[in-house]
C-alpha positions as CSV (number, residue, x, y, z in Angstrom):
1,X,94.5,-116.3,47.3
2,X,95.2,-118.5,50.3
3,X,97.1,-121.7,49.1
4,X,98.0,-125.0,50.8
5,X,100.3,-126.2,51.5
6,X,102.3,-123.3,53.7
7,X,105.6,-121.5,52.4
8,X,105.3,-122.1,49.2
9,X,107.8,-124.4,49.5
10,X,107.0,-127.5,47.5
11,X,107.7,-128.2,43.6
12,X,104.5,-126.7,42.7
13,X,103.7,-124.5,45.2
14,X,107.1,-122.4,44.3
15,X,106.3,-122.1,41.0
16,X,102.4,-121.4,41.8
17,X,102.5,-119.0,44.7
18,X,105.4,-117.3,41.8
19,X,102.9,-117.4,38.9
20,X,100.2,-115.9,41.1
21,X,101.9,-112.9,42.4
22,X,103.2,-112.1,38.9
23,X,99.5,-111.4,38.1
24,X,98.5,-109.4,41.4
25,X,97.4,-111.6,43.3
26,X,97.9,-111.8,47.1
27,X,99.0,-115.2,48.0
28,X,99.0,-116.2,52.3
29,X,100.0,-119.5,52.6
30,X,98.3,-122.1,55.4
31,X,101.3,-124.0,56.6
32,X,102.3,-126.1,60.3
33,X,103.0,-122.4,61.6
34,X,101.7,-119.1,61.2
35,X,104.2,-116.0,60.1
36,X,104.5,-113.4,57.4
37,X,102.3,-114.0,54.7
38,X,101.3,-117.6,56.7
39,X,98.6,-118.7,58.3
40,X,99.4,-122.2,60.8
41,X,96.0,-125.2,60.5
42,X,95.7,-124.6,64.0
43,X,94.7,-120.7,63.6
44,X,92.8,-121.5,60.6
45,X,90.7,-124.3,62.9
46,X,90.0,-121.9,65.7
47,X,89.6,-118.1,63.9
48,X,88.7,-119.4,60.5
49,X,89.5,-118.8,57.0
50,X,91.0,-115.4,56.8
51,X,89.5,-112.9,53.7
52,X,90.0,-114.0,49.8
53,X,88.9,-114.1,46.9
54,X,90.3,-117.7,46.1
55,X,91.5,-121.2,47.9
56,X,93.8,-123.7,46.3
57,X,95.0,-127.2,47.8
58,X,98.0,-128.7,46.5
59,X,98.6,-130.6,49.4
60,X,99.6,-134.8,50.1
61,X,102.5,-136.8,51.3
62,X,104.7,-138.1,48.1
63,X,103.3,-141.8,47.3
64,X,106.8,-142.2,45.7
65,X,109.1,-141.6,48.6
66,X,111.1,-144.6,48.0
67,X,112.7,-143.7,51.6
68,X,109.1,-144.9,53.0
69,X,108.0,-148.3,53.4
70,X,104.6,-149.2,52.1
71,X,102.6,-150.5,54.7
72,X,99.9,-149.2,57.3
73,X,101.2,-146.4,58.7
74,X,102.4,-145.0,55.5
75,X,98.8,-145.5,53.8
76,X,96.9,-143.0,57.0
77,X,99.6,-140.4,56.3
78,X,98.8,-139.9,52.7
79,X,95.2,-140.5,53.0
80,X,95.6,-137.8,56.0
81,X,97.6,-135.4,54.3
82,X,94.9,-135.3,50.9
83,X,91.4,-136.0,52.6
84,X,91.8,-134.1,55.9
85,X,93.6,-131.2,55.1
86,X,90.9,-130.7,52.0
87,X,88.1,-131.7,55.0
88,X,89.8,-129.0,57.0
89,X,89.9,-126.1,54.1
90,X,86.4,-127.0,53.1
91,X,84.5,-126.5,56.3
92,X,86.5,-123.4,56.7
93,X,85.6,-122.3,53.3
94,X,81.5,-123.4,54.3
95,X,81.5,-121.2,57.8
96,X,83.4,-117.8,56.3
97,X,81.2,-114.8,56.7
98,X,82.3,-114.1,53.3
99,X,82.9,-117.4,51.0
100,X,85.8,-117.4,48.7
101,X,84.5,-117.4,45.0
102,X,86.3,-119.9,44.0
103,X,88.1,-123.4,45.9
104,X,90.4,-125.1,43.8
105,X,92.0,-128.5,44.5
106,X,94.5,-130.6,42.6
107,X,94.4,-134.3,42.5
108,X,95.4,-136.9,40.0
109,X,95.0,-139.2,36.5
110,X,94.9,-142.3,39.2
111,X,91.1,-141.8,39.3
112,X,91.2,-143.4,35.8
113,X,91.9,-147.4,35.8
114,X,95.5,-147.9,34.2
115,X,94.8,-149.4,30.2
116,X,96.9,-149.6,27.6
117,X,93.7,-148.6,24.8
118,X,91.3,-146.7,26.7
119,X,91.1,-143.3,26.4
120,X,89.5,-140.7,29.5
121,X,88.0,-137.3,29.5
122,X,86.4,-135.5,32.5
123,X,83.5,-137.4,32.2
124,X,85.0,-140.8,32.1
125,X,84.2,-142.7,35.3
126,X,86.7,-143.7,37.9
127,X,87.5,-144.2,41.2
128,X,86.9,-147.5,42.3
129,X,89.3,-150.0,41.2
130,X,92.7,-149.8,43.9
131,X,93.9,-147.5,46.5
132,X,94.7,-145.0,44.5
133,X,91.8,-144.8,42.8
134,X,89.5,-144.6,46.6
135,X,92.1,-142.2,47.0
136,X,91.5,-139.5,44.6
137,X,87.3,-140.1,44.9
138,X,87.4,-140.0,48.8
139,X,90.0,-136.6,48.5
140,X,87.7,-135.6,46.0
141,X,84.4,-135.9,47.9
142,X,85.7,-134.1,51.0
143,X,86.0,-131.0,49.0
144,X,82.4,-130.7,47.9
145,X,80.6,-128.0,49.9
146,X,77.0,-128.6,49.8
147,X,74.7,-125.4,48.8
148,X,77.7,-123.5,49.3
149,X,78.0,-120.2,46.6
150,X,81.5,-120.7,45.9
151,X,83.0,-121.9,42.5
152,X,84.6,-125.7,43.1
153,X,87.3,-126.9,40.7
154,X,89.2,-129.8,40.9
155,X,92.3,-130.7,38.2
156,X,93.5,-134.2,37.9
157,X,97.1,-134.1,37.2
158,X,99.5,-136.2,35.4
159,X,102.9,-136.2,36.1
160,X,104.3,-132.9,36.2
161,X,107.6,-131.8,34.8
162,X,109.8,-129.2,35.4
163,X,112.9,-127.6,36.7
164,X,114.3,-128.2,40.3
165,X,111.8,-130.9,41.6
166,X,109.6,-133.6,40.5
167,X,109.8,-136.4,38.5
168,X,112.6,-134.8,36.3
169,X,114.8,-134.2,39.2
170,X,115.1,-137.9,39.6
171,X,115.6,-138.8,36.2
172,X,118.4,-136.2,35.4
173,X,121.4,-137.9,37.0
174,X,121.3,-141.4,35.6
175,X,119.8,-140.0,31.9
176,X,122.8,-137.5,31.7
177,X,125.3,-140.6,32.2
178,X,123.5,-142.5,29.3
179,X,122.1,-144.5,31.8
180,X,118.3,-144.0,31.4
181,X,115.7,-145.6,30.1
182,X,111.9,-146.8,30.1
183,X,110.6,-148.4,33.0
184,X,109.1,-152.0,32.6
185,X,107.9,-152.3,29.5
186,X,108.2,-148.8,27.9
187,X,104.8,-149.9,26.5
188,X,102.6,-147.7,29.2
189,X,100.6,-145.1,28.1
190,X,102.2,-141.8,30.9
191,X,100.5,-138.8,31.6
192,X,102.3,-135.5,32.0
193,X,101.8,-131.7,31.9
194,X,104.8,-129.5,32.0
195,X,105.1,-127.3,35.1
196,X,104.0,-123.7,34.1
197,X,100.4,-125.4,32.5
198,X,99.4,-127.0,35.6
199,X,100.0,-123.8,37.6
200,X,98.4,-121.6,34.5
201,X,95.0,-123.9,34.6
202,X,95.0,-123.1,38.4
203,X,95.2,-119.6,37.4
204,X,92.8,-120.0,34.7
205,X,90.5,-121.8,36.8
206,X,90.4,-119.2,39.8
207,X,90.3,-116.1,37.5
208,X,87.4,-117.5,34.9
209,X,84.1,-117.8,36.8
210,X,82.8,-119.8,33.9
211,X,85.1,-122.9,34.7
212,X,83.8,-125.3,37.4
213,X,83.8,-129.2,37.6
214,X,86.7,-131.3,36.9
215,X,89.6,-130.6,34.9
216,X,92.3,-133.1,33.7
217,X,95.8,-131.5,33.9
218,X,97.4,-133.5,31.1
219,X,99.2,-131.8,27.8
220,X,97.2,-132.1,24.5
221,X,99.5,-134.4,23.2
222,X,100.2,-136.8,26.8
223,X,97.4,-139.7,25.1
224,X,99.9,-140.3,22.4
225,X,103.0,-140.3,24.6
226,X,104.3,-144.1,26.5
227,X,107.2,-144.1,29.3
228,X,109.4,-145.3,26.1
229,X,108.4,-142.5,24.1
230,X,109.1,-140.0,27.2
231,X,112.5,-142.1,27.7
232,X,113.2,-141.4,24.4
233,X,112.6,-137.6,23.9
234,X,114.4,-136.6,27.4
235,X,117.2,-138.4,26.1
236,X,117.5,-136.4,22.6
237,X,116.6,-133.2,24.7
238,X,119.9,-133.8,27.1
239,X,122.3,-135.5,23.9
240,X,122.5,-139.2,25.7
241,X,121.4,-142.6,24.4
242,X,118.8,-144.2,26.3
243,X,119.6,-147.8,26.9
244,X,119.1,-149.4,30.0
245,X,115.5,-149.8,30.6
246,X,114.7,-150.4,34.3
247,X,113.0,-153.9,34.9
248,X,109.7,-154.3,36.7
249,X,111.1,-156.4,39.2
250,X,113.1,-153.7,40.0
251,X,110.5,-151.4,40.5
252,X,108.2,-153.2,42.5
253,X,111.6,-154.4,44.8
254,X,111.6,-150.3,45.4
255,X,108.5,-149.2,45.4
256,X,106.2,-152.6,46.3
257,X,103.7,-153.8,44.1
258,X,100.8,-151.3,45.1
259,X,103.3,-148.5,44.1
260,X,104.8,-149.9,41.1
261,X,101.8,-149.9,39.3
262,X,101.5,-146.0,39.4
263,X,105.0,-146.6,37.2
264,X,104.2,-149.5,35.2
265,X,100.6,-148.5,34.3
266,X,99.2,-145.5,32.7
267,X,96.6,-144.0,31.5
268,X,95.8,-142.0,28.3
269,X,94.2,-139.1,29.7
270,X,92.2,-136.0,27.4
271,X,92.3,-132.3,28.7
272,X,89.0,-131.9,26.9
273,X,87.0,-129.8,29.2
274,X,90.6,-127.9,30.0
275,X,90.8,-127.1,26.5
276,X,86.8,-126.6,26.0
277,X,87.0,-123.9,29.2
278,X,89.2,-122.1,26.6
279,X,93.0,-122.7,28.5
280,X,95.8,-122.7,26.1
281,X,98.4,-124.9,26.4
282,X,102.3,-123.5,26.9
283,X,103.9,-126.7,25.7
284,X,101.2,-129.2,24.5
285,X,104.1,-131.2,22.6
286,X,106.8,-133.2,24.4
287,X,109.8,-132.3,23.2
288,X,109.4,-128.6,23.8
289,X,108.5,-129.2,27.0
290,X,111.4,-131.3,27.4
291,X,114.4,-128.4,26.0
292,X,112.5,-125.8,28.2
293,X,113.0,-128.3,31.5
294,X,116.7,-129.2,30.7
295,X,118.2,-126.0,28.9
């Protein structure tokens, strides 16, 4: 399997590039330079895509860096990081003398315009209503390999929890001195998957050559869950109260407004086709997933 990004290194990627080798595969990993088990963009532009059975694209800048300043420069270097490096892997995946059989790429719910009511599978349309949005269609688009005989999947992910990274990593200070709590109003609808199911429908997606088309990376149970209810059930899971609800003025003093919405908005997002290509979910229920992260 050759996964992006290189090292294995990020949130996902560790626990990915782990999950993979536990069931045999080979993993080389295309990262800024080349090494053991590497393979650096540059080589990849100029020899091609070395052999496998499988690529996978995990790759983008964080959108919620709060260390980074919204603005123009900020906006080319996550558009870069998503659309090119997917432009990159796809035309090497479209001149390899022997194609992969299957290209994987993981995206996000913000194809799907934030509501309070609405309700999105697969098949719901999207991707046309704010950055974010153009975003996922245009990282999207630049993985489609016309005529080409390998398998495409893409999985739109929620947020994804888990140990040592992510959103939970940020939450876990403040929450533990009983100083957590919703964001905004607590009312929006927010999309998660636990760690270990967005890296098993990867897996499930690469080894089942029945599975193709889009994928939403959400738990079973994520529709019926709101940033209050999530506030809530980490809180239980870790013994604290959870009082002190963070303001959206707050958040879009942080974060600006094109960001806060990302946290103030939400979608109620279906894994219906996940669940119809026969994956079953580790945790589909919250609180599980919640004592398995913090225990």
């Amino acid at each position: 399997v050759c996964l992006s990004p290189g090292g294995g290194t990020g949130f996902v990627g560790r626990a990915l590039t782990q999950l993979l080798r536990s069931r045999g595969h080979q993993v080389t990993h295309v990262s800024r330079q080349g090494g053991k088990d590497r393979i650096s963009w540059e080589e990849l532009s100029r020899s091609g895509l070395p052999a496998c059975d499988a690529v996978v694209n995990l790759a983008g800048e964080n959108v919620l860096n709060p260390l980074r300043r919204w603005g123009d420069a900020f906006c080319k270097e996550v558009i870069s990081s998503r659309v090119e490096t997917t432009k990159t892997l796809a035309k090497a995946i479209a001149a390899a003398e022997k194609p992969p059989q299957a290209w994987v790429l993981v995206t996000g719910v913000g194809y799907y315009r934030p509501s309070p009511t609405a309700e999105y599978t697969e098949d719901s349309p999207g991707g046309d209503f704010d950055f974010f949005s153009r975003l996922v269609s245009s990282w999207e688009a630049a993985a489609v390999i016309p005529g080409s005989p390998t398998r495409g999947v893409v999985v739109r992910s929620g947020v994804v929890l888990g140990r040592g990274g992510g959103a939970i990593a940020q939450m876990l200070l403040p929450f533990r001195l009983g100083l957590g709590g919703p964001m905004g109003s607590g009312l929006q609808p927010f999309p998660w998957i636990h760690i270990q199911d967005l890296c098993g429908i990867v897996c499930h997606a690469l080894e089942r050559e029945s599975v193709h088309g889009i994928l939403n990376g959400v738990a079973p149970s994520s529709p019926g869950t709101s940033n209050g209810s999530f506030a809530r059930e980490l809180a239980v899971a870790l013994g604290r109260p959870a009082l002190l609800p963070v303001p959206g003025w707050a958040v879009r003093a942080v974060f600006g407004p094109e960001r806060a919405v990302m946290l103030l908005e939400g979608q109620r997002v279906l894994p219906k086709r996940t669940l119809d290509s026969g994956y079953s979910f580790i945790f589909p229920e919250l609180p599980a997933a919640l004592r398995d992260i913090v225990a």
